[in-house]
N, C-alpha and C positions, 0 to 999 in steps of 0.2 A: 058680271066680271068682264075687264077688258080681253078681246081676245087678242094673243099673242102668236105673232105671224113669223115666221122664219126664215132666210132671204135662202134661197134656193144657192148651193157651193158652186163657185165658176165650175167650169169643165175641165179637167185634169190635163197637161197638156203635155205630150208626149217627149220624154227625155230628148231623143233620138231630133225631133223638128227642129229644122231648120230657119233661122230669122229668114224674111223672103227679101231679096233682094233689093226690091222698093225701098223697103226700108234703111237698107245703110245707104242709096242713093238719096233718101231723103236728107242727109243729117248736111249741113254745110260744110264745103268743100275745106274750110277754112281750120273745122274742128277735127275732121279727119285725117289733114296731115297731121294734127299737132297730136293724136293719139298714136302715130306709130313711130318707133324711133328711124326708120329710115330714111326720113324726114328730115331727120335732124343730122343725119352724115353727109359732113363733106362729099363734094364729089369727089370720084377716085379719079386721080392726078398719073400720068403717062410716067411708066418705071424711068428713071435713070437707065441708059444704055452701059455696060463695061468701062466702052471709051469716055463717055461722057463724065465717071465718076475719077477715070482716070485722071483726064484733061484738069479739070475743076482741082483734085489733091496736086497736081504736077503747076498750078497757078498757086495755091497755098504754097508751095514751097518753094518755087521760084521767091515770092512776097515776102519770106519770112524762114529760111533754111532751118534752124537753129528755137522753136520756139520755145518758150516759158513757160511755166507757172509762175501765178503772181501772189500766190502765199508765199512767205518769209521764211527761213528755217534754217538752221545749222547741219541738221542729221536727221537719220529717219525718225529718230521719236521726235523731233522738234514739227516736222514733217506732217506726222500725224495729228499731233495735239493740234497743229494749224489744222486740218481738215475736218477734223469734229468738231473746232471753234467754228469752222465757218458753216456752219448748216444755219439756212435762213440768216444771214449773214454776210457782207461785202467782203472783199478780200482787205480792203482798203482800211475797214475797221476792225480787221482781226490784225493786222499788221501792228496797228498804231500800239494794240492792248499785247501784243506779245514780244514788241522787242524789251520791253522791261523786264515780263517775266520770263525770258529763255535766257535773260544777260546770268538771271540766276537758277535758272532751272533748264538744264539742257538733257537731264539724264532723269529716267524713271526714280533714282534713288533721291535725287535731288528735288523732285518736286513731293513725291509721297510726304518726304521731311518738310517741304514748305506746307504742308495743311489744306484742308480743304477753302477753311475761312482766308487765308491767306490767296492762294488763287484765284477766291472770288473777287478779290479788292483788285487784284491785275484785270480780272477781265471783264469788270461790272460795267463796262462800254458796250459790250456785245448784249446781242437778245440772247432770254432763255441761260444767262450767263449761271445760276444758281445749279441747275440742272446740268450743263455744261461742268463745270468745279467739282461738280459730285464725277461727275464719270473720266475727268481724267483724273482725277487721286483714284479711282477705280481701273483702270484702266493700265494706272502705272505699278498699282500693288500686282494686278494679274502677269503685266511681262513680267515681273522681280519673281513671280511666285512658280508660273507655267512656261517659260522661256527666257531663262536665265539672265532678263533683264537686258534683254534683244527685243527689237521689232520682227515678227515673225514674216518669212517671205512666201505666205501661200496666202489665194485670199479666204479659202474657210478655216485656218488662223485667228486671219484680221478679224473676221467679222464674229469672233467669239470676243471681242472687246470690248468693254464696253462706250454707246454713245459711236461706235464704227458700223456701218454698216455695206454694203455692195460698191458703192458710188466710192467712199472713201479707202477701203480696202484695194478699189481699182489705181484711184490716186497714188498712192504710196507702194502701190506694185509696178508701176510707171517712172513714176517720178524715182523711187530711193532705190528700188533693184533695177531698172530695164526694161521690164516687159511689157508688151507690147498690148494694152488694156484699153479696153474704152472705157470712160470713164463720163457717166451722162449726169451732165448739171440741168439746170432751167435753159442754159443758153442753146445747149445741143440740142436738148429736147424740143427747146420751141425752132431752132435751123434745120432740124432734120423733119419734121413734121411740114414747115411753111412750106419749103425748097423743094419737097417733094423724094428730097434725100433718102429717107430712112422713114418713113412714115409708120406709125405705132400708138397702139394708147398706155402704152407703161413708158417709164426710159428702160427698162429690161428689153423690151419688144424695140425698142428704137436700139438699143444697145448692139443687140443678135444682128438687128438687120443690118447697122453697121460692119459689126466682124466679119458680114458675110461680102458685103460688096467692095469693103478698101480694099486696093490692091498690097500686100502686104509689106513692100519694101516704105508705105507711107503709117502705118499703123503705129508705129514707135510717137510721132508728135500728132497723129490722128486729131486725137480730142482734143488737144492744147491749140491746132488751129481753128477746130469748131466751136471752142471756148472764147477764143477771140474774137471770131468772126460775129458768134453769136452780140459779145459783151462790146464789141465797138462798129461795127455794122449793121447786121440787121437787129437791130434793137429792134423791142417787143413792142411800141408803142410808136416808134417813126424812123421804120428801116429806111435806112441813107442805100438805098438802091442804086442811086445816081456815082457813086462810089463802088458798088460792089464786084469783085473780081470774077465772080460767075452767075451777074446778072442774067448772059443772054442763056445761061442752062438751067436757069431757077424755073422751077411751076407755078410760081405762085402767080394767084390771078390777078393779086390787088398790088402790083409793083406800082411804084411810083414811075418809071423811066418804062418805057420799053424796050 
């Protein structure tokens, strides 16, 4: 009979032991930055001073007193419907698809009666326009139903709406009542981030950090000039730096101008 031999079990080896040092200095320098995330953060960029954020909104507003929003709209609800249209969306092509339909729906009563399927056909230019069409005949049954068929002026109102959420609620508390909101697109988020502005990994966290450093007499067109600045300056792919009005307070490393 063959005889059958049995391999003797490693040695157990204690919970508590320690990898010995050697060993993560063996592993390539190359592999162990890429395993930790602090690696992968930006360097942290020197705060904005009081003055300097002062200086910078007091250049916005010299350039541009007066600024805009560049959605389209009659009235608050006209307002709104523009700002839920435009999620992932140009302003430029939510315009083209809503001056048809606000010619005939400018009030919750009036669009609920135009139909779901009928608002798709206005606004089947936009993205996600199916999803969009459901939530404003949704949206316009709820103010008829919970708000007498008013745009509500709070923003955890707005954000019981549907297809509305933080960013748009900020919008239309700005723009159709007054108040003094920040309200974070792609374009602030990526100005406040580059600039060194408001740096954050949500636009909530860029949002706060903003409400906390404007000085408050500029807070009323805040956004609408970092919307700007974002959507025709420092664009996301070849910031015109060579142009910009608070080049020499920006932090970014990779400016084109010095």
């Amino acid at each position: 009979m063959q005889k059958i031999t049995r391999r003797a079990p490693a040695p157990a080896v204690a919970k508590s032991a320690k990898i010995p040092a050697s060993s993560v200095a063996a592993k390539p320098r190359q592999q162990r930055q890429k395993s930790g995330k602090a690696a992968n953060r930006p360097k942290r960029l020197r705060r904005w001073s009081a003055d300097e954020v002062r200086e910078a909104f007091t250049r916005f507003a010299k350039a541009n007193p007066e600024p805009k929003g560049e959605l389209e709209h009659l009235n608050p609800f006209t307002l709104l419907v523009a700002v839920v249209l435009s999620a992932q969306a140009t302003d430029a092509g939510v315009n083209k698809a809503t001056r048809p339909l606000f010619a005939v729906a400018d009030t919750p009563q009036k669009m609920l009666a135009l139909g779901e399927e009928r608002v798709r056909d206005y606004i089947k230019t936009i993205g996600l326009f199916r999803t969009k069409a459901k939530n404003v005949i949704a949206l316009s049954q709820k103010l008829i139903t919970d708000f007498g068929g008013e745009v509500p002026s709070t923003r955890a109102e707005l954000e019981t709406l549907p297809g509305a959420g933080r960013k748009t609620a900020n919008v239309v508390l700005n723009m159709a009542f007054g108040q003094p909101t920040m309200a974070v697109d792609t374009h602030v988020f990526r100005v406040g981030n580059r600039t060194g502005l408001a740096p954050g990994d949500t636009p909530l966290a860029v949002e706060l950090a903003l409400e906390r450093m404007i000085p408050p007499e500029f807070m009323q067109h805040a956004h609408h000039w970092l919307i700007l600045h974002g959507r025709y300056t420092c664009l996301a792919r070849k910031p015109r730096c060579e142009v910009c009005p608070i080049n020499d307070l920006c932090r970014w490393s990779e400016k084109t101008v010095a």
